[in-house]
C-alpha positions in Angstrom: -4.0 82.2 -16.0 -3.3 82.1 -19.8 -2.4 86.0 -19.9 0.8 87.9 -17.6 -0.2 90.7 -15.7 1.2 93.7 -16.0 3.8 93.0 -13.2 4.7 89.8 -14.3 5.6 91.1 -17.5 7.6 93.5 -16.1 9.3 90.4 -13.8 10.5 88.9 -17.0 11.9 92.2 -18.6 14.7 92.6 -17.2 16.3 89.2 -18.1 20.0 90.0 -20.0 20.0 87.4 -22.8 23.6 88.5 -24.1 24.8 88.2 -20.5 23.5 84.7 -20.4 25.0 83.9 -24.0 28.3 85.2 -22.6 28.1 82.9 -19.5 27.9 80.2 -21.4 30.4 80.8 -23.9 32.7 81.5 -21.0 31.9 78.6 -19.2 31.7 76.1 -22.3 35.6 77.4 -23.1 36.2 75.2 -20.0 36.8 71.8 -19.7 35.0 69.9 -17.3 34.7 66.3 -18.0 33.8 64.4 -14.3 37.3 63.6 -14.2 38.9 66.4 -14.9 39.2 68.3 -11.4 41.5 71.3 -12.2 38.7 71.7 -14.7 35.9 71.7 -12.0 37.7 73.5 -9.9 38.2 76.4 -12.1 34.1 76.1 -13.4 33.0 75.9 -9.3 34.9 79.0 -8.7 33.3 81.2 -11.2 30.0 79.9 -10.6 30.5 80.5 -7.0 31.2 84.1 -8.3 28.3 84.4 -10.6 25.8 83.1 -8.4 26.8 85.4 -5.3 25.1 87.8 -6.9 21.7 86.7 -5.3 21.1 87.3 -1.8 22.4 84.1 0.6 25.1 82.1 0.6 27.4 80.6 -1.4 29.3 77.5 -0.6 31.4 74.8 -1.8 30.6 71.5 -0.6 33.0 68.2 -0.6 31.9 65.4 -2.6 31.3 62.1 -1.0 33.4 59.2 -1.0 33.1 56.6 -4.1 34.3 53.4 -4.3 34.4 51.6 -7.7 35.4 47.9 -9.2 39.4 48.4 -10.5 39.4 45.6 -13.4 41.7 43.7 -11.1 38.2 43.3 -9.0 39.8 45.8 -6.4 37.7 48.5 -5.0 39.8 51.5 -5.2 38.5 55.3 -4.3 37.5 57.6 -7.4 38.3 61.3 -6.4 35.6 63.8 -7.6 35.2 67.8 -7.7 33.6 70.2 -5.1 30.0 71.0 -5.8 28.6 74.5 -5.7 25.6 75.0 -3.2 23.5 78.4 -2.9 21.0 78.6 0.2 18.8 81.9 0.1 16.4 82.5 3.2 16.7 78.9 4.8 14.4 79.5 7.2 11.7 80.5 5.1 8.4 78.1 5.1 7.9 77.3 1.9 11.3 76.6 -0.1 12.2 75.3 -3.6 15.4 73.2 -5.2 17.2 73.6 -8.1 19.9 72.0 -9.7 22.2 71.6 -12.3 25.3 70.1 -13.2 28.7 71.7 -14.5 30.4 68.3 -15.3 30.1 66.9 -18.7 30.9 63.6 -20.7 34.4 65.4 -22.7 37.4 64.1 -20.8 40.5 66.6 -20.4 42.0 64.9 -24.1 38.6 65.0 -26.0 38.6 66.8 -29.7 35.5 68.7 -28.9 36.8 71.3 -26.9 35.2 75.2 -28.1 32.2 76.1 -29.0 31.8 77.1 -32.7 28.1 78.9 -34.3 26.6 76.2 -36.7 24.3 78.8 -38.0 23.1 82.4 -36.7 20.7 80.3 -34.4 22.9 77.5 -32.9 25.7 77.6 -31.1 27.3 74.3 -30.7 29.9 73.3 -28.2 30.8 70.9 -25.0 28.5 71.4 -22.4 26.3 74.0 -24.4 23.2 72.2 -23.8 23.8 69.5 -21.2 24.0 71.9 -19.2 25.8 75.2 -18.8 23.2 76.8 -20.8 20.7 75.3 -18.1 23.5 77.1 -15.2 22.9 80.2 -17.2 18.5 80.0 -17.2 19.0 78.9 -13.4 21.0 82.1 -12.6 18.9 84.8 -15.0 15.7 83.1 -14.1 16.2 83.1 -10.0 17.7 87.5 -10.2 14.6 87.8 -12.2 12.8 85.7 -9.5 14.0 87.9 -6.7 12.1 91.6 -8.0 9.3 89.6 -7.4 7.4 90.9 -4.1 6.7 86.7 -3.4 10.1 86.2 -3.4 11.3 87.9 -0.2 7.8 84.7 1.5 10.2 82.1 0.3 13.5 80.5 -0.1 15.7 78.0 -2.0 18.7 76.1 -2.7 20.6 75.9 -5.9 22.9 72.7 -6.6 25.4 72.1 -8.8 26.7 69.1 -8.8 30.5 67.9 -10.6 29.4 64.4 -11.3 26.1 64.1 -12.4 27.4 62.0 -15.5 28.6 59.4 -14.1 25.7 59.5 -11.7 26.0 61.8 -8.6 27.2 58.7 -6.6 29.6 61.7 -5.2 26.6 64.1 -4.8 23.6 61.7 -3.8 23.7 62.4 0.1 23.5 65.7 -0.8 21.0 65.8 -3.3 18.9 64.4 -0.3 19.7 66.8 2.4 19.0 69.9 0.2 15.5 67.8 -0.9 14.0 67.3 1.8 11.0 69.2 2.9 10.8 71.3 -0.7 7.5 71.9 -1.5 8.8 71.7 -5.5 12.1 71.5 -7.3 13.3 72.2 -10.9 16.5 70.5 -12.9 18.1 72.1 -15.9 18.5 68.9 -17.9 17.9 70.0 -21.5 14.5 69.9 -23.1 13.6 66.3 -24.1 13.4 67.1 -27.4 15.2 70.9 -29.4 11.2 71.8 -29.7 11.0 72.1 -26.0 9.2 68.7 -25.0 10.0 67.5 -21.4 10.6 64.9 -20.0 8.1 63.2 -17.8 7.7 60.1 -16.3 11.4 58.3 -16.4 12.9 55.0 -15.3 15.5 53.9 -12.9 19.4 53.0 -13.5 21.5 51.2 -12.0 25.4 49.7 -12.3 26.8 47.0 -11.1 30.6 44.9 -11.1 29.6 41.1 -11.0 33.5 39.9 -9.7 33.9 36.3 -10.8 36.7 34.4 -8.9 37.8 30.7 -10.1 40.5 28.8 -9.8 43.4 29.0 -11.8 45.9 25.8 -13.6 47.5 25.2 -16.9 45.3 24.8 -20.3 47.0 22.0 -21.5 48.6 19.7 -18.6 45.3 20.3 -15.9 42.6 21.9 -16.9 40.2 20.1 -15.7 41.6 21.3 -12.1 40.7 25.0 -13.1 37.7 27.0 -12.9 37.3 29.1 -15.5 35.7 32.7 -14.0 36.1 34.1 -17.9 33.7 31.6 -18.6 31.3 31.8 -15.7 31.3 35.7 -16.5 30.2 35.1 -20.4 27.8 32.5 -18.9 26.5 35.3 -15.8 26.1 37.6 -19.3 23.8 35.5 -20.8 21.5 34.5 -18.0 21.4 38.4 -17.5 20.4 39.3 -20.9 17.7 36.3 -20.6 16.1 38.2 -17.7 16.0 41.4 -19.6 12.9 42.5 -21.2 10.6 45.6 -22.4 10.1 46.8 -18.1 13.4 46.0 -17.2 16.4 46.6 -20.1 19.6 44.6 -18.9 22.7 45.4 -20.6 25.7 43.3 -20.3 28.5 45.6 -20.9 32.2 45.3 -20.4 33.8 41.8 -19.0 37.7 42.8 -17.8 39.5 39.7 -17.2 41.5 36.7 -18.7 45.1 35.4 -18.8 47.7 34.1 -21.4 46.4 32.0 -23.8 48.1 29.2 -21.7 46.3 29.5 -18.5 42.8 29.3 -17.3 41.9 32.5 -16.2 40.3 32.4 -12.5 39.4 36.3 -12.3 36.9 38.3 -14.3 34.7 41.3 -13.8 31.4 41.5 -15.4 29.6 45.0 -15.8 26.0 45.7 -16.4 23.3 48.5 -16.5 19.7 48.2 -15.7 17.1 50.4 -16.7 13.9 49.4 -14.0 10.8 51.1 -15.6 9.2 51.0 -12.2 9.6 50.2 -8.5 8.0 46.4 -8.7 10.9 46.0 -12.0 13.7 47.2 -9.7 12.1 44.5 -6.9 11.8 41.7 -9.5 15.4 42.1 -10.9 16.3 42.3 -6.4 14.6 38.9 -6.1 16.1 37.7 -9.5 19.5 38.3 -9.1 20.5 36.1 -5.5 19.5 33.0 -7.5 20.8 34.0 -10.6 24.6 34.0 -9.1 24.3 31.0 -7.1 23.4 28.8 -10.1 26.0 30.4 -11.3 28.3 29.8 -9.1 27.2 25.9 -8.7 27.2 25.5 -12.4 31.4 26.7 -12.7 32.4 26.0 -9.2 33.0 29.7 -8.5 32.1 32.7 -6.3 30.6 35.9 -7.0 30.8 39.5 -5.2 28.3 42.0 -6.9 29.1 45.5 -6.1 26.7 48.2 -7.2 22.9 49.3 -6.9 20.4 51.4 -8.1 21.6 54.6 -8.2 18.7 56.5 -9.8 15.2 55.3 -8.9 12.5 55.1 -11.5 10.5 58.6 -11.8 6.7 58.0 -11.8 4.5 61.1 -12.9 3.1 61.0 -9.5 -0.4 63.8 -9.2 1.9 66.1 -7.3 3.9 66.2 -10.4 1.5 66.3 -12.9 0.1 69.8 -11.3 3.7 71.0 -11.4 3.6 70.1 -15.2 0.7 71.8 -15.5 1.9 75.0 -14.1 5.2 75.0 -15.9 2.3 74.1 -19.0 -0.1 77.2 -17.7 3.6 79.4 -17.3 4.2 78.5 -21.2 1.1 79.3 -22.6 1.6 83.0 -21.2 4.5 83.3 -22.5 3.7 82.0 -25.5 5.8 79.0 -25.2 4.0 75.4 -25.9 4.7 73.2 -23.3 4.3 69.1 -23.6 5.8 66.5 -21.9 6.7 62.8 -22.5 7.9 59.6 -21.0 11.8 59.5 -21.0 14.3 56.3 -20.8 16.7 58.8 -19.6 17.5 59.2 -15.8 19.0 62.3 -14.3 19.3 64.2 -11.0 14.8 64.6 -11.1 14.7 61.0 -10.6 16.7 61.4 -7.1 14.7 64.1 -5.7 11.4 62.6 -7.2 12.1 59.8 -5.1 12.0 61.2 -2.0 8.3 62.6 -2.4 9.4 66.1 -4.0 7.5 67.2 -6.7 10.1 67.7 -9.9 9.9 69.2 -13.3 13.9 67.8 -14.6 14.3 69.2 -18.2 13.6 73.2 -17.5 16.8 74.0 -19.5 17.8 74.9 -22.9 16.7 73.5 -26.6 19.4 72.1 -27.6 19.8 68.3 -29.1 22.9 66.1 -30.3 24.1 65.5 -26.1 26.7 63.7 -25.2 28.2 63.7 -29.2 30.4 66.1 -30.8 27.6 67.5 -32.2 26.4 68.8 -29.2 24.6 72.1 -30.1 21.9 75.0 -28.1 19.6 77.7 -29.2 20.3 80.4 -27.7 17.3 81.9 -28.2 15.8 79.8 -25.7 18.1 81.0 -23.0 15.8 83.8 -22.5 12.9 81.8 -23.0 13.0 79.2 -20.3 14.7 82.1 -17.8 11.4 83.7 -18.5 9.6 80.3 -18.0 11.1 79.6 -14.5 11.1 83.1 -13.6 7.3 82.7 -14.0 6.8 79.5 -12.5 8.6 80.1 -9.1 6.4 83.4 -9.1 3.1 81.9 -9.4 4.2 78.8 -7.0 5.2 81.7 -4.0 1.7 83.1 -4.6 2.5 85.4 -7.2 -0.8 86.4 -9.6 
């Protein structure tokens, strides 16, 4: 259906785009960089507010425990903030996901701390785009959603996360409760591109600590009776960034390690990132990376403990997503809104739920660009605009003209 109908129209009406500005703003004059859990706290306790006014419940939900690789090779716990859950109708038969994320990259110390209007038509700020204006279309859209007649035939949950940014290690398990058995879900990532592109297909990530231990002696009177793990690290680098290629990106990034100039060093901790294109990348770089270490290993006479995994599974544009893109495209056109899509080497929250057979559009938010910088900036025009889109969409998927 190209056209709205008279009721759909009248759906979309009521959407308060100066309520939704404000919201933002609000929110944005927060700090709430993934560390920073006074922060959270105080952003998960007005969203709790703002979101109980749709019918259901809201909750806060305890993140999950994290470990991570201290640059003394330790594994020490990393704390993390509550995440904000809203379940309407759960026993409905047919029910949707969508999430979002309140934390963002600014630490507590960070410069870029307010928002400030670049123009009469964008509004930068922290968080403006990735992706408290994406909390604000999630909230407008789903009290639009709800004068729909369809709405009372199904239900949803609504997630925001605290840690998306670091990779919802502390949200995962959850992500995959409130998945399962949704017949579609929607993520408030920003547009792809500030002209409203999404994101399609996407690849995997995921982070790893290579900890090198060696043997230790002194530079000048033995050291031939030391093992050097600074050296195996560089040397584990290397191989690494040999394997890497177009399908599979490899990024050595960060070795922590060494000793006084004196000494050979006998610890070090190697980080890296890999960016699997697809499932059979992610299984070549598993079938790799046993025999990488061990020659390795035999080639500096030292061990090595890899901590880490894939934490975000490649995305394929899988049929049952493609029709979901071609509602949200169907939604647009209506509207008057041009929707395309693209491949992304981006990985978010969609790529989660995607994996566990869930059907996800994963950049329904704002047009916005500049993430992740100080020039971070939004339109708030489209704040309206994709409320209306999703209001739309979750209509039409409950049945709705």
């Amino acid at each position: 259906m190209s056209t709205l109908t008279p009721s759909e129209a009248a759906l979309i009406a009521g959407i308060d785009a100066p309520a939704m500005l404000a919201g933002v703003e609000t929110w944005c004059a927060i700090n709430t960089g993934t560390r920073n859990l006074p922060g959270l706290a105080r952003q998960a306790a007005l969203l709790a507010d703002a979101f109980a006014a749709l019918p259901g419940e809201v909750r806060l939900a305890r993140p999950a425990p994290v470990e991570s690789i201290a640059a003394d090779g330790r594994a020490v716990a990393l704390d993390h903030g509550d995440h904000v859950v809203l379940t309407v109708r759960p026993d409905a038969p047919r029910r949707y996901l969508l999430t979002g994320h309140m934390d963002t990259v600014y630490p507590a110390d960070h410069p870029f701390q307010t928002t400030t209007w670049l123009d009469a038509e964008t509004l930068g700020g922290p968080g403006t785009a990735d992706m408290k204006g994406g909390i604000a279309v999630i909230l407008a859209a789903l009290k639009a959603f709800e004068a729909s007649p369809q709405a009372a035939l199904v239900g949803y949950d609504v997630l925001i996360n605290s840690d998306e940014e670091t990779g919802s290690l502390a949200s995962a398990p959850l992500i995959a409760q409130l998945a399962r058995g949704k017949a579609a879900a929607l993520t408030y990532e920003p547009s792809a591109l500030p002209d409203g592109t999404l994101a399609g297909a996407r690849g995997g990530s995921g982070n790893y600590s290579a900890i090198v231990s060696g043997r230790s002696a002194h530079a000048g009177r033995n050291p031939q009776d030391g093992r050097n793990a600074l050296v195996a690290a560089a040397d584990l680098a290397l191989r690494l960034k040999a394997l890497s290629g177009e399908s599979l990106p490899i990024n050595p990034a960060r070795i922590d390690g060494g000793s006084a100039n004196n000494v050979v060093p006998d610890h070090a901790v190697l980080r890296f990132n890999i960016r699997p294109r697809a499932e059979d990348d992610s299984a070549r770089f598993a079938a790799a990376i046993g025999p990488l270490l061990r020659d390795v290993e035999l080639a500096h006479d030292v061990s090595i403990h890899l901590h880490g995994g894939i934490s975000r599974p490649p995305k394929p544009l899988t049929p049952e997503a493609e029709a979901l893109f071609e509602l949200v495209r169907a939604c647009g056109t209506a509207l008057g809104q041009p929707i395309r899509w693209q491949p992304s080497g981006g990985v978010c929250d969609g790529n989660n739920i995607a994996a566990l057979g869930v059907p996800v559009v994963d950049t329904m938010g704002v047009r916005g660009g500049a993430i992740h910088s100080p020039d971070e900036y939004m339109f708030p025009a489209s704040l309206a605009e994709r409320a209306a889109l999703s209001a739309l969409v979750l209509h039409r998927l409950s049945g709705g003209e």
